[in-house]
C-alpha positions as CSV (number, residue, x, y, z in Angstrom):
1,X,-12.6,7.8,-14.8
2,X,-11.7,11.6,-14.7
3,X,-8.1,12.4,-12.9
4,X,-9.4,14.3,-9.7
5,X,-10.4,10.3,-9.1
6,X,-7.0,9.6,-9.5
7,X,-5.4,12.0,-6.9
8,X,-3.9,10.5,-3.4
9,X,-3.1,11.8,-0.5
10,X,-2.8,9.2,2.2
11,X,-0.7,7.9,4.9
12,X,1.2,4.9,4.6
13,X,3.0,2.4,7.3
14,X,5.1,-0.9,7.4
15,X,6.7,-3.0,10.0
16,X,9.6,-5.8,10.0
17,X,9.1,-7.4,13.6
18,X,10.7,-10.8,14.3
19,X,9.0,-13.2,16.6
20,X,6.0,-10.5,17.4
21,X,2.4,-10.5,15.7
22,X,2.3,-7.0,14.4
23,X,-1.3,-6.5,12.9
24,X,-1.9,-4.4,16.8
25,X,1.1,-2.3,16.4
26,X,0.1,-1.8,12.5
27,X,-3.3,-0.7,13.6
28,X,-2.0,2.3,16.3
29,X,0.5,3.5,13.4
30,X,-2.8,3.6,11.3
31,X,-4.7,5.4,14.1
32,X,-1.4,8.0,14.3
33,X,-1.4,8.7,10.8
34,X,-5.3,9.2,11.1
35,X,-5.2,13.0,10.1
36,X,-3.4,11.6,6.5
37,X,-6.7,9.7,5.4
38,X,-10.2,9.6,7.2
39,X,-12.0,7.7,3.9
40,X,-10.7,4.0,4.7
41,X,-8.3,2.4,6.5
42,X,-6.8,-1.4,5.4
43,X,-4.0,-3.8,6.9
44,X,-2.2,-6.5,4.9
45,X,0.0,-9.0,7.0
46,X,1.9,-11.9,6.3
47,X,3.2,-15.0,8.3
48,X,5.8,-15.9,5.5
49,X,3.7,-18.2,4.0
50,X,0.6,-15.7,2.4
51,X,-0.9,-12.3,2.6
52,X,-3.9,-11.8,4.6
53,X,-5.7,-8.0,4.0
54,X,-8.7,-6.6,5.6
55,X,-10.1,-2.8,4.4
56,X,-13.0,-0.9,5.4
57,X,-14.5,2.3,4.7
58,X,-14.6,4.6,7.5
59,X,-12.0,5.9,10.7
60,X,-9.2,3.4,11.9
61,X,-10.4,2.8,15.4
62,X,-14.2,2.1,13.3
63,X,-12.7,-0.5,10.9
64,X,-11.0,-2.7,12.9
65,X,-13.1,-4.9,15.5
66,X,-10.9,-7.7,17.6
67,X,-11.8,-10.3,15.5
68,X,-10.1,-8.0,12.4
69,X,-6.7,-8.0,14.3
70,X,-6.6,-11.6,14.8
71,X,-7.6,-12.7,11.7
72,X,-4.5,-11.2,10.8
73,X,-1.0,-12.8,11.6
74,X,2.3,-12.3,11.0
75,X,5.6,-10.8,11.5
76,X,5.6,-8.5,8.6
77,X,3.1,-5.9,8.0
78,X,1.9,-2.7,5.5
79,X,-0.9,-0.5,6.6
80,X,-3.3,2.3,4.6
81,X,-4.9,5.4,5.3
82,X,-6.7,6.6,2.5
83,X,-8.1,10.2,1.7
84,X,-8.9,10.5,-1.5
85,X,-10.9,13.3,-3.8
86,X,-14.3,14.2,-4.4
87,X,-15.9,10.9,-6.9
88,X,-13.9,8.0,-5.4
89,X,-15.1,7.1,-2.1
90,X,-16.0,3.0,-2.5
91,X,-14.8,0.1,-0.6
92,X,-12.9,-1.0,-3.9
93,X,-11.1,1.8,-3.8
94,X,-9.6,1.2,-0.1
95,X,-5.9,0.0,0.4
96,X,-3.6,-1.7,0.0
97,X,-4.3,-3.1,-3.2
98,X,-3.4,-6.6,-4.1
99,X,-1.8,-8.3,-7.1
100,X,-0.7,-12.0,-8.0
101,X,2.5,-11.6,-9.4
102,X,5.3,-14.6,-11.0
103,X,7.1,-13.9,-7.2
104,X,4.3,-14.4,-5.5
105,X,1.2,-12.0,-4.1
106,X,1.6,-8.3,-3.3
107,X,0.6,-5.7,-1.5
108,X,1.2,-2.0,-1.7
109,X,0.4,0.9,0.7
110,X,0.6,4.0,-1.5
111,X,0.4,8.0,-1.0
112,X,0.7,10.6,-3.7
113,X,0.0,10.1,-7.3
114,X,0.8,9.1,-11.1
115,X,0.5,11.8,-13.8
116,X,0.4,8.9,-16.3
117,X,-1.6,6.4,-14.6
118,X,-4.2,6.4,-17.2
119,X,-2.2,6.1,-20.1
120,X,-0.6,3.1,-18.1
121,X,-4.0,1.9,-16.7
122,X,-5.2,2.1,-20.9
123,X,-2.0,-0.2,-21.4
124,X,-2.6,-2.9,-18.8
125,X,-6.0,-3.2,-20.1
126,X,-5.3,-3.7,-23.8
127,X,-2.5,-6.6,-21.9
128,X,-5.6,-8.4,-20.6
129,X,-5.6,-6.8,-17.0
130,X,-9.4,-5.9,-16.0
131,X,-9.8,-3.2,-12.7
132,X,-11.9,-2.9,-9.8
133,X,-11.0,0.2,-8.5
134,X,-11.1,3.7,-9.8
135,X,-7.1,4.9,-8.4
136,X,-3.6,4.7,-9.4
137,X,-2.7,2.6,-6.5
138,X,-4.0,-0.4,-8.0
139,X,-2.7,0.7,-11.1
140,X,0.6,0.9,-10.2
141,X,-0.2,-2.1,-8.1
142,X,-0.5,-4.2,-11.0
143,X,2.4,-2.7,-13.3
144,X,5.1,-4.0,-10.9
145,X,3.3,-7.0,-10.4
146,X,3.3,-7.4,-13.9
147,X,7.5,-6.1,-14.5
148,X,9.7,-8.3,-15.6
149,X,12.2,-9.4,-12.3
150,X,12.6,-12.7,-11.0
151,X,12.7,-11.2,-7.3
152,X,10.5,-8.0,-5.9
153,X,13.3,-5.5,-6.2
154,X,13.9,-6.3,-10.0
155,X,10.5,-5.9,-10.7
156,X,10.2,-2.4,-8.6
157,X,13.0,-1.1,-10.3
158,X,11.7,-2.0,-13.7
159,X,8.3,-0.3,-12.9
160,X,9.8,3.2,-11.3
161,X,11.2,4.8,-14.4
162,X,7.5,4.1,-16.1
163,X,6.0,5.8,-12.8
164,X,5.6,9.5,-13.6
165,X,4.7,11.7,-10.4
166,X,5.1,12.0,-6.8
167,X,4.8,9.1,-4.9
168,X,5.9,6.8,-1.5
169,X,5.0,3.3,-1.1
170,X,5.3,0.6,1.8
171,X,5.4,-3.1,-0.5
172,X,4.3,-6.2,1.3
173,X,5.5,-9.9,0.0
174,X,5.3,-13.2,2.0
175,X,8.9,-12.5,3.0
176,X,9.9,-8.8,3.5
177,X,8.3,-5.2,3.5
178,X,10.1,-2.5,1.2
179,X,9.9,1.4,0.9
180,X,10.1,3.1,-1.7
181,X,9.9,7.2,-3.1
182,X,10.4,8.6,-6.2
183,X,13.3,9.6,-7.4
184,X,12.8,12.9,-6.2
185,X,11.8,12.4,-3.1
186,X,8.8,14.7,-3.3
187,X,6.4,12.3,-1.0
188,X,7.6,11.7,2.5
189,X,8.3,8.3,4.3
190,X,10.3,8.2,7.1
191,X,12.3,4.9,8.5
192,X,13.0,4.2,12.2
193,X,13.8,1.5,14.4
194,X,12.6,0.3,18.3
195,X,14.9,-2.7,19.0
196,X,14.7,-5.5,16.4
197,X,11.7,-3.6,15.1
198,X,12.1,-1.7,11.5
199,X,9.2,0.8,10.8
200,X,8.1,3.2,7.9
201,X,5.6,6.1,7.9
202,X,4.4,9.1,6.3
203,X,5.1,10.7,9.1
204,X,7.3,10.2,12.4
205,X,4.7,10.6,14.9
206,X,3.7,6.9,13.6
C-alpha cells in the first residue's frame, strides 16, 4: 500500500431528522456534492436500533436503484462521495466504512487524509485488526472504534490527537450523527438547519 492510495478527497453529508425516513434526502445531498467524488457513492442509516449501509462503485444517481433507498430506514443518516487517487479504485474501498466497536457499530463518512495512517494502520494490525480496504478511512475507522470511551464522544476524542492531517468526518451510531474537523479546521464541513432537520456537508450547496 503506497500513500498516493491513501490520499482523500471526497464529500461527506449527515442528517438528524425526527419522525422522517431520510435515506431520499441523504441520497440528493450525495447527488449535490457529486463534483467532490465521482469513484463511489455509499449511505449508512439507522432506525435506532442498527446500521444499515449500501456502497457502490460508480455516480450517485447510478448507485442507488429504489429498492437501495428502501432498504434503508431511519431517522439518522451519513452519506459518502468518494474520489480517490490513481491505484485505489475497488468496491472495498467505497464509504462509509464500518466498525463494531464496545458502544456499538459505526460508521464514518470521511474527506481529507492522515499523514500517519500507515504507521497507525501497522499498529492496529500487530493489535489483531486485519483490513479490507486500501485507505485511511477505514483506518481511522477502526482506531476510534477501538479508543478507549465508554460513549462515542470519549472515544472520538481519544482518537483525534493520534490523527495527524487534514480531515472532516460525518460519524453515524444507532442513536446520533456527529461532525467532526481537525483541529485546524483545514477540511470543510458546514452545519445548517431546515426546521427540525440538522444537516452537515462539505459543502453548502448540499
Amino acid at each position: 500500500m503506497t500513500d498516493d492510495k491513501l490520499h482523500e478527497e471526497c464529500g461527506v453529508f449527515g442528517i438528524y431528522s425526527p419522525g422522517e425516513e431520510v435515506a431520499r434526502l441523504t441520497f440528493f445531498g450525495l447527488y449535490a456534492l457529486q463534483h467532490r467524488g465521482q469513484e463511489s457513492a455509499g449511505i449508512a442509516t439507522s432506525d435506532g436500533r442498527r446500521l444499515y449501509i449500501r456502497t457502490h462503485l460508480g455516480l450517485v444517481n447510478q448507485a442507488f436503484a429504489e429498492d437501495d433507498l428502501k432498504d434503508l430506514p431511519g431517522t439518522i443518516a451519513i452519506g459518502h462521495a468518494r474520489y480517490s487517487t490513481t491505484g485505489a479504485s475497488s468496491a472495498c474501498n467505497a464509504g462509509p466504512m464500518t466498525a463494531e466497536s464496545n458502544v456499538g457499530p459505526i460508521a464514518i463518512a470521511h474527506n481529507g487524509n492522515l499523514v500517519n495512517a500507515l504507521a497507525l494502520r501497522q499498529e492496529l494490525e500487530e493489535r489483531g485488526e486485519h483490513f479490507s480496504a486500501t485507505t485511511d478511512s477505514e483506518i481511522l475507522t477502526r482506531l476510534i472504534a477501538l479508543s478507549p470511551g465508554d460513549d462515542i464522544v470519549t472515544k472520538i476524542r481519544r482518537a483525534m490527537p493520534r490523527m495527524i492531517g487534514a480531515y472532516s468526518l460525518a460519524i453515524l451510531t444507532t442513536d446520533r450523527v456527529l461532525a467532526v474537523r481537525d483541529p485546524l479546521g483545514v477540511r470543510p464541513l458546514c452545519l445548517g438547519r431546515l426546521g427540525e432537520r440538522w444537516v452537515i456537508a462539505s459543502e453548502s450547496c448540499a
